[in-house]
C-alpha positions as CSV (number, residue, x, y, z in Angstrom):
1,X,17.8,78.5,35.9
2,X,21.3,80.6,36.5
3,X,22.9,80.6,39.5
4,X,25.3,82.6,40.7
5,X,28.8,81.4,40.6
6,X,30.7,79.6,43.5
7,X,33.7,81.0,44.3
8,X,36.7,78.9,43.2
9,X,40.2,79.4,44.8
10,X,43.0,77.9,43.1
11,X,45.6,77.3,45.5
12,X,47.9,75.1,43.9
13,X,48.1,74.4,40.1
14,X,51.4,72.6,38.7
15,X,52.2,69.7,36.3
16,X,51.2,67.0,39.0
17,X,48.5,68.6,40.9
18,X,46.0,71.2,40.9
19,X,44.3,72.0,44.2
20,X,41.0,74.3,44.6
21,X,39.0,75.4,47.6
22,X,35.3,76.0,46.6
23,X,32.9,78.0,49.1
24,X,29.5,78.2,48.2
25,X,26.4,80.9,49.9
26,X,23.5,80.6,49.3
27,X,22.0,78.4,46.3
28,X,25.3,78.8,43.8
29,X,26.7,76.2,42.0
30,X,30.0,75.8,39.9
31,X,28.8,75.2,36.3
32,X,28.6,72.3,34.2
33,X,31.9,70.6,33.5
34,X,33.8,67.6,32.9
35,X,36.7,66.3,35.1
36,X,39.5,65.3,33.0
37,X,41.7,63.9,36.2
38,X,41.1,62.0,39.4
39,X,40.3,64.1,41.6
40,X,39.5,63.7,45.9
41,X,37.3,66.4,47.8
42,X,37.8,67.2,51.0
43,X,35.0,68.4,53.1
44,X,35.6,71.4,55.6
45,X,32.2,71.8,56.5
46,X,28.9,69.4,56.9
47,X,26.2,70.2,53.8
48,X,24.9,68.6,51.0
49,X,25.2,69.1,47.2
50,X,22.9,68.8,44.2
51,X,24.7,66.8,41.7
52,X,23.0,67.0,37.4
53,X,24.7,64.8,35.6
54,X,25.2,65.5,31.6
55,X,21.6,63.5,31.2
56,X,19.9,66.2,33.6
57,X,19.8,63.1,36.2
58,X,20.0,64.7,39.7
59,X,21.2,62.9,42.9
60,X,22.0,64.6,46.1
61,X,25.8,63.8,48.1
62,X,25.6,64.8,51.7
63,X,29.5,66.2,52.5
64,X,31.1,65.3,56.0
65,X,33.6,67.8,57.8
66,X,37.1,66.0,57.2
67,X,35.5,62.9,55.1
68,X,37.3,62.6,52.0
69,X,36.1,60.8,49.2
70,X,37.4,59.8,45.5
71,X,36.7,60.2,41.9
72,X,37.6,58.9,38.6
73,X,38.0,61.1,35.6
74,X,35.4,61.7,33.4
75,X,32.8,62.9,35.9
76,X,30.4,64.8,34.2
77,X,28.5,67.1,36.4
78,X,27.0,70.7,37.7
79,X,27.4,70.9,41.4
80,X,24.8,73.2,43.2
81,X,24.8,73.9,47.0
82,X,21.4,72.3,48.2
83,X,20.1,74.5,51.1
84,X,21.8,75.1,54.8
85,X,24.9,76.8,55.9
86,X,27.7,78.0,53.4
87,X,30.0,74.8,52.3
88,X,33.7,74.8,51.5
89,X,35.6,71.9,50.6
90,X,39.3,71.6,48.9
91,X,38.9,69.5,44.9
92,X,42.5,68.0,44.8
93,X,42.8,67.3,40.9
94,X,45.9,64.5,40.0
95,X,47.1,66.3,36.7
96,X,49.9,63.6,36.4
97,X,50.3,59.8,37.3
């Protein structure tokens, strides 16, 4: 099934850094893809996310208003918005160590 698209806003995108804001309505979802840096998410609204992994294996991550969390590279993932309000949160990707 094809969703529609979340909206991605780069805001910041340089040799050591690239930082994104994602808003999602309704049930949209940003696409299968592969992280090739660290990355953190910032939550800046409560919701929760579908998470399908590159084996179709879903799990569900509930998202807290200011609750940060980290991930390695090499996450593997498409990220759908899983019911409720819209959701925004700010992906900080560390392009250089």
């Amino acid at each position: 099934m094809r969703r529609k698209q979340a909206k991605a806003n780069v805001q910041i995108d340089n040799e050591r850094i690239r930082v994104t804001e994602y808003t999602f309505s309704g049930n949209e979802e940003t696409g299968f893809h592969v992280h090739q840096c660290d990355y953190i998410v910032v939550p800046q609204t409560n919701g929760q996310l579908l998470l399908i992994d590159e084996k179709g294996v879903d799990t569900t991550a509930t998202l807290l208003k200011g609750q940060s969390c980290f991930r390695h590279a090499g996450v593997s993932h498409n990220v759908i918005k899983n019911g409720g309000e819209k959701l925004v949160f700010i992906e900080m990707e560390i392009t250089a160590h």
